[in-house]
C-alpha positions as CSV (number, residue, x, y, z in Angstrom):
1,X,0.0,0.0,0.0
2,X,2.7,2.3,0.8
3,X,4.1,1.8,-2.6
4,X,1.1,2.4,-4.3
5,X,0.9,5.9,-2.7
6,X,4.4,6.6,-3.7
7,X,3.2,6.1,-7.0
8,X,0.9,8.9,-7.1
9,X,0.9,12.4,-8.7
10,X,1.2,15.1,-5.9
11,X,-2.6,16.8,-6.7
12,X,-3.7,12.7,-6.3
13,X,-2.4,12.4,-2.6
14,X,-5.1,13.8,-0.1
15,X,-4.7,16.3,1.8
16,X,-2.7,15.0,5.2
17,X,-3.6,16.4,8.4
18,X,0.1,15.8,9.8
19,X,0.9,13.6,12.5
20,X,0.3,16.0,15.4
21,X,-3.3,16.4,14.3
22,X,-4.1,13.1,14.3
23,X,-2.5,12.5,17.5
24,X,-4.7,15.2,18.7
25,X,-7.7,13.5,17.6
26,X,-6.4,9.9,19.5
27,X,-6.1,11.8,22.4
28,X,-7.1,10.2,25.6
29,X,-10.5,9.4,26.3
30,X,-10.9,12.3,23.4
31,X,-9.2,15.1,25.0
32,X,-8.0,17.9,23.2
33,X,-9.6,15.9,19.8
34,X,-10.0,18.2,16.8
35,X,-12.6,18.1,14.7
36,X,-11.3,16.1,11.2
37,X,-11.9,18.5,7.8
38,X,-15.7,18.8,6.8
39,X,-17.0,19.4,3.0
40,X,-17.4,22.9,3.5
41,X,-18.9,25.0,1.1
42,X,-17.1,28.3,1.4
43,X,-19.4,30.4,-0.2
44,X,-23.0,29.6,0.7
45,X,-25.9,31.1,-0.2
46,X,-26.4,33.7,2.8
47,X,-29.6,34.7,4.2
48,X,-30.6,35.8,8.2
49,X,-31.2,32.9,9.5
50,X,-32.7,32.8,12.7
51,X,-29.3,32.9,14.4
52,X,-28.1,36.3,12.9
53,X,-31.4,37.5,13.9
54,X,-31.4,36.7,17.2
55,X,-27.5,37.7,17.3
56,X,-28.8,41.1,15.6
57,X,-31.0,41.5,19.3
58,X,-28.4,40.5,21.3
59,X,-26.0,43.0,20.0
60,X,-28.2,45.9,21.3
61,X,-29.1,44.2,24.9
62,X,-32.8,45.1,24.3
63,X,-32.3,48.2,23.1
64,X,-33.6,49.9,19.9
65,X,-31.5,49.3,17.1
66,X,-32.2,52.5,15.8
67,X,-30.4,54.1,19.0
68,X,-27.2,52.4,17.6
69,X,-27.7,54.1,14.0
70,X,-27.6,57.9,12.9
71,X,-29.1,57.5,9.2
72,X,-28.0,59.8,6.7
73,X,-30.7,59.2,4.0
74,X,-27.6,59.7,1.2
75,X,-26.0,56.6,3.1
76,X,-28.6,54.4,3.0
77,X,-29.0,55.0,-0.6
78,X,-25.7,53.6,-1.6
79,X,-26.6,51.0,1.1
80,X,-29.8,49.7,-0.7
81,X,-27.9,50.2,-4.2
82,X,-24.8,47.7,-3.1
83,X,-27.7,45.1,-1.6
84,X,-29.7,45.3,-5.0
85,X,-26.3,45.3,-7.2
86,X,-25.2,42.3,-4.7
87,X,-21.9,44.4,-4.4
88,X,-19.3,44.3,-2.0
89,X,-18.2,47.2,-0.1
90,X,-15.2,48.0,2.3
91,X,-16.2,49.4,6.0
92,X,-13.8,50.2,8.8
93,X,-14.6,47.9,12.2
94,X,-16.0,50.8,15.0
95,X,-16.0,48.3,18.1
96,X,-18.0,44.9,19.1
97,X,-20.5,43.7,21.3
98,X,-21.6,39.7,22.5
99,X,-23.5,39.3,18.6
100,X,-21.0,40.6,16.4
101,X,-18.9,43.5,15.0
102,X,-19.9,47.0,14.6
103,X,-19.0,49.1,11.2
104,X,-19.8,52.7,10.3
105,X,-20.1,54.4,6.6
106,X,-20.1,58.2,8.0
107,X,-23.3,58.5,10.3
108,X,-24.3,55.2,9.5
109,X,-23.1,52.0,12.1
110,X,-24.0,48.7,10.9
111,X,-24.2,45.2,12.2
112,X,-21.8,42.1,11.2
113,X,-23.6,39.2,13.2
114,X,-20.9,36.6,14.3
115,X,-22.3,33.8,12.6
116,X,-21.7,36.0,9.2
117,X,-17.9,36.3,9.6
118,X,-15.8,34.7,8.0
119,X,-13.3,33.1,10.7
120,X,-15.3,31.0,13.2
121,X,-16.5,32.9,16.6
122,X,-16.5,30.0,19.5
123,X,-20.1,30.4,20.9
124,X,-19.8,28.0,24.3
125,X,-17.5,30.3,26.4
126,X,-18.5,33.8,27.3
127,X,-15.3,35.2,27.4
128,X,-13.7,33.1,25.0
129,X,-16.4,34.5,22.2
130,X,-15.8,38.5,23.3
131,X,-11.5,37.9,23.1
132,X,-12.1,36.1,20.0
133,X,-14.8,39.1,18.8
134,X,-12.0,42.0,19.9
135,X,-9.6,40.3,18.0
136,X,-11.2,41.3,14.8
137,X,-12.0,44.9,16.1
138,X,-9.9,46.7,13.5
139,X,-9.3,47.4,10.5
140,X,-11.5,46.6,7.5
141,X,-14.1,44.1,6.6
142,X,-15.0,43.1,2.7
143,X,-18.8,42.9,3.0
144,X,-21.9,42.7,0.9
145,X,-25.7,43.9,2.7
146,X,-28.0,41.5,3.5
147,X,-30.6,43.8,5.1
148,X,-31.1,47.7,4.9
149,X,-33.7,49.1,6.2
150,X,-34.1,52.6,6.8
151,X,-37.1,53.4,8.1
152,X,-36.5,51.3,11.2
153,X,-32.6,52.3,10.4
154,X,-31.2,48.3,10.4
155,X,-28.4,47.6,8.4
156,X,-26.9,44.0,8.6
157,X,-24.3,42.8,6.8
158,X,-22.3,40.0,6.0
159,X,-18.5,38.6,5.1
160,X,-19.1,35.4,4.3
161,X,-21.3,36.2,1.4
162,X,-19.2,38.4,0.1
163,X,-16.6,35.7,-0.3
164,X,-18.8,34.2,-2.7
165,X,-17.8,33.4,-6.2
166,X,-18.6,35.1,-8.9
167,X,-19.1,33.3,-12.4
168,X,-15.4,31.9,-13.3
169,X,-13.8,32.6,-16.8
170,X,-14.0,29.3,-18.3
171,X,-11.5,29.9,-20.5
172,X,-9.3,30.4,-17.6
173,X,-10.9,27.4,-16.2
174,X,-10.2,25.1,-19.3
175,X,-6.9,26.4,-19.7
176,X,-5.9,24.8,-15.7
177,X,-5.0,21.3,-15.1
178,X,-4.3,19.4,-11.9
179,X,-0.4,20.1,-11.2
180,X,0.1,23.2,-12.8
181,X,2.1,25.8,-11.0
182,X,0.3,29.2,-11.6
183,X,1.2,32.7,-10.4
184,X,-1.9,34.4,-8.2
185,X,-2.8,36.8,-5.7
186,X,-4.6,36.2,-2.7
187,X,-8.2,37.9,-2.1
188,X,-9.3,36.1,1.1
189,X,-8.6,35.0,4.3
190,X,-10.6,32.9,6.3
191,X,-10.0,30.2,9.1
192,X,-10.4,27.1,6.7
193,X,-8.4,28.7,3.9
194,X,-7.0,31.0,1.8
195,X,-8.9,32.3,-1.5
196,X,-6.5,33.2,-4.3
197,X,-6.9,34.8,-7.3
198,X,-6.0,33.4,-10.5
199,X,-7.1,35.6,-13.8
200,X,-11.0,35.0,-13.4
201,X,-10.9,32.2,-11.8
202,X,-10.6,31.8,-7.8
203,X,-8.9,29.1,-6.4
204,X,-9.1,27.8,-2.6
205,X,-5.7,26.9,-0.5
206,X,-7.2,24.8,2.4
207,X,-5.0,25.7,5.5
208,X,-3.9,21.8,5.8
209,X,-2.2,22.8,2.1
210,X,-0.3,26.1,3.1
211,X,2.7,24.7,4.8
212,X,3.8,20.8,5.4
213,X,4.3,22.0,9.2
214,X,1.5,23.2,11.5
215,X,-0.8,26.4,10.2
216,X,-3.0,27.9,13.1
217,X,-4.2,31.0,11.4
218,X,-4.0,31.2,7.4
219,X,-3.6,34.8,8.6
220,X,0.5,33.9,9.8
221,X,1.1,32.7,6.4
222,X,-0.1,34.9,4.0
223,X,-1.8,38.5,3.5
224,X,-4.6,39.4,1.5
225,X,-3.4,41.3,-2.0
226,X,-0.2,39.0,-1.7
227,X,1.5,37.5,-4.7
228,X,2.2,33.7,-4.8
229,X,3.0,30.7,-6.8
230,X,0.4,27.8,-6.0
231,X,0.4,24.4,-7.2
232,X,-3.1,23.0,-8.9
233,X,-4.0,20.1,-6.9
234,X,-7.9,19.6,-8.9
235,X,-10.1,21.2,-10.9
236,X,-13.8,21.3,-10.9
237,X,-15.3,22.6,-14.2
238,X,-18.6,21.7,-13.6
239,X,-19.0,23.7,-10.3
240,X,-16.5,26.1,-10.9
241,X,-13.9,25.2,-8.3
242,X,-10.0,24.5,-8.2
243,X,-8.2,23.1,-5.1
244,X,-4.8,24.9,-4.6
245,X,-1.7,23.9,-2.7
246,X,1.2,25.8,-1.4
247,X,2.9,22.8,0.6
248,X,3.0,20.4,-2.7
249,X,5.7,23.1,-4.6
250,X,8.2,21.3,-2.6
251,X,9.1,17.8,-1.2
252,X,7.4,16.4,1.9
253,X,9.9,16.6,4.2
254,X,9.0,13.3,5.8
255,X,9.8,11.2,2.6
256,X,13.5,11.6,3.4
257,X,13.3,12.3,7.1
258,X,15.3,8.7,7.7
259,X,18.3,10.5,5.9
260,X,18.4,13.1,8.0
261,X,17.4,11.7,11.7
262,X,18.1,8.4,13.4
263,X,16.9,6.2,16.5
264,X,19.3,7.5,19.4
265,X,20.0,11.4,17.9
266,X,19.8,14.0,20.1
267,X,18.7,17.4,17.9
268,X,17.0,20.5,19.3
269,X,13.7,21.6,18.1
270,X,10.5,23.6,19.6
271,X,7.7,22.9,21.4
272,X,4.7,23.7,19.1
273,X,1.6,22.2,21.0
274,X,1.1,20.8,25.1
275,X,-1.6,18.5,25.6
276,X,-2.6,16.1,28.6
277,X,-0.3,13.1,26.8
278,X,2.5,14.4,26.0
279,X,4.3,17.8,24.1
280,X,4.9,18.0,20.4
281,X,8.2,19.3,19.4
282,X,8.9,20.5,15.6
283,X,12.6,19.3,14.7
284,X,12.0,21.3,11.5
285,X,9.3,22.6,9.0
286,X,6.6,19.9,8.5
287,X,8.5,17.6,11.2
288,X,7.2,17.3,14.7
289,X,7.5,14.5,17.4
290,X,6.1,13.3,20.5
291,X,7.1,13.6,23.8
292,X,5.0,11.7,25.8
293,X,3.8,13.0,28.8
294,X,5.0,9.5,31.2
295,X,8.6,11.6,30.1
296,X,7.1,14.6,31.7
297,X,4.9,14.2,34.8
298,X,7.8,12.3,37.0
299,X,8.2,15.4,39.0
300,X,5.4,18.3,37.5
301,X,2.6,16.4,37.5
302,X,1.2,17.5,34.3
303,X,2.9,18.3,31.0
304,X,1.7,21.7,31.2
305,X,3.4,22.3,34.1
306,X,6.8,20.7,32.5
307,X,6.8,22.8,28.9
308,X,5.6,25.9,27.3
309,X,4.7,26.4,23.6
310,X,7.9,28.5,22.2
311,X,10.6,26.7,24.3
312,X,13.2,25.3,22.9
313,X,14.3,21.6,24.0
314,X,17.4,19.4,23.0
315,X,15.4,15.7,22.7
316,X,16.3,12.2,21.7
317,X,14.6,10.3,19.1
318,X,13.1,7.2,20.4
319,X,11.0,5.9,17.3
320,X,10.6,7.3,13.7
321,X,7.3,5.7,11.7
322,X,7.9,7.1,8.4
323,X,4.8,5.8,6.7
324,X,2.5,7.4,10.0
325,X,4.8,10.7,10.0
326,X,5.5,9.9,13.8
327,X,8.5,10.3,15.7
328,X,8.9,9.4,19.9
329,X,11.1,11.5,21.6
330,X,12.6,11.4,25.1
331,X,13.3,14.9,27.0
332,X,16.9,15.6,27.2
333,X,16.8,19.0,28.8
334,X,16.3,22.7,27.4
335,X,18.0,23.7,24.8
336,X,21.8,25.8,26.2
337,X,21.5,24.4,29.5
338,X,24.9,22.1,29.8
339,X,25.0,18.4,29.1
340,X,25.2,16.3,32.8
């Protein structure tokens, strides 16, 4: 089986979640498990649901919208026009509140319920959904309207339709063939991906294909209106869709990690990622191992209490699974500290 898969164009591999995520995911009676990649449709069609409505009364506290919005009837002209037009339009972020972000067009704030953003809000924890809310208070949004109404002055809008997709150029489209390398420039960020670009027609990187290490935030890789080389992983004609990759437009570094490492070698790395079985380390980029936390808790008691993300370790390699991109290591010490 494994030489089978060596036998495989890159754009005919699947995408690989990495060895620390799936580790994540085996996790002790499912601790710390992550959730595995769902068939997402990035750009659905968007409506207020009953969700953004209710988020839409939240965000006032029982208060009348209208108290939160100075109308200026020039405003709300160009507001109605972009919602007819289905346009998108640029708005500075003004602040946040429980349901969302706030944005203002002169005397005009408007409403961006959570649920219409583009990165995921958490919606369990109280204060994790504020810090993860004033995060995004700055800066700009790309938005299109999705309710204006002046007479009871409500303006809604929304990000995540205005990722949507507009009608590809199919001769672009016809022209693009799974492991092409094309030029492009990226028009969206968003927490499952980045959106590129590529001459009318827009591609999707899926953050598992930005980098052969661990991505947290597509955000820490790229920047929107960057330039970049992406690999064509599929194409879609039918639905008007092509997979990107960034990672594929050069070698996994695990099918020659046994050249470079071996049982017994003491290298330095970083730890990435603490959980309650162990620490992941990252000897280099797309390479990360397992300290397991029975090589921790001797004398802390937890492996949170023995390692922080960002410190750097000198480690011995117990085990390399090449096939499994897994690697045991053994805590030697931190990294500088003399050798007993």
């Amino acid at each position: 089986m494994e030489g089978a898969a060596k036998d495989l164009a890159p754009w005919e591999v699947p995408p690989d979640e990495s060895y620390w995520h799936a580790l994540l995911n085996e996790g002790e009676h499912g601790e710390g498990s992550i959730a595995s990649g769902q068939d997402l449709d990035p750009c659905p069609d968007v409506e207020l649901d009953q969700q953004a409505a209710t988020e839409v009364a939240e965000a006032v506290n029982g208060e009348s919208y209208s108290r939160l919005v100075d109308g200026e009837s020039a405003c709300w002209d160009l507001f109605l026009q972009y919602q007819a037009e289905d346009k998108t339009i640029e708005l500075p972020v003004v602040g946040f509140n429980r349901g969302g972000l706030l944005v203002r067009w002169d005397g005009v704030v408007g409403f961006v319920p959570a649920s219409q953003l583009c990165e995921g809000i958490p919606y369990g924890d109280e204060q994790s959904r504020l810090d993860a809310l004033a995060v995004r208070a700055s800066g700009t949004l790309t938005l299109k309207v999705i309710e204006a109404n002046p007479a009871e002055t409500r303006l809604v809008l929304s990000e995540r339709a205005a990722m949507r997709v507009h009608e590809p150029d199919l001769s672009v489209l016809d022209d693009l063939t799974a492991g092409n390398v094309r030029h492009g420039r990226v028009t969206n960020l968003c927490s499952f991906g980045v959106f590129v670009d590529l001459g009318g027609v827009e591609g999707l990187i899926h953050i598992s294909e930005l980098s052969w290490g661990r991505v947290a935030r597509p955000a820490d890789v790229l920047q929107s209106g960057q330039e970049i080389e992406v690999y064509v992983l599929n194409v879609d004609r039918e639905r008007g869709r092509v997979g990107l990759s960034i990672k594929r437009l050069h070698p996994d570094p695990w099918d020659t990690v046994k050249d470079r490492y071996s049982f017994d070698q003491v290298v330095e790395g970083t730890v990435t990622n603490v959980v309650n079985f162990g620490a992941f380390v990252r000897i280099e980029e797309g390479v990360e191992g397992l300290i397991h936390a029975s090589d921790l808790t001797d004398q802390a008691g937890s492996p949170h209490h023995a390692l922080q993300e960002g410190v750097a370790v000198r480690v011995r390699i117990v085990s390399i699974d090449q096939s499994r991109h897994r690697m045991g290591l053994n805590l030697e010490g931190i990294a500088g500290d003399e050798l007993p």
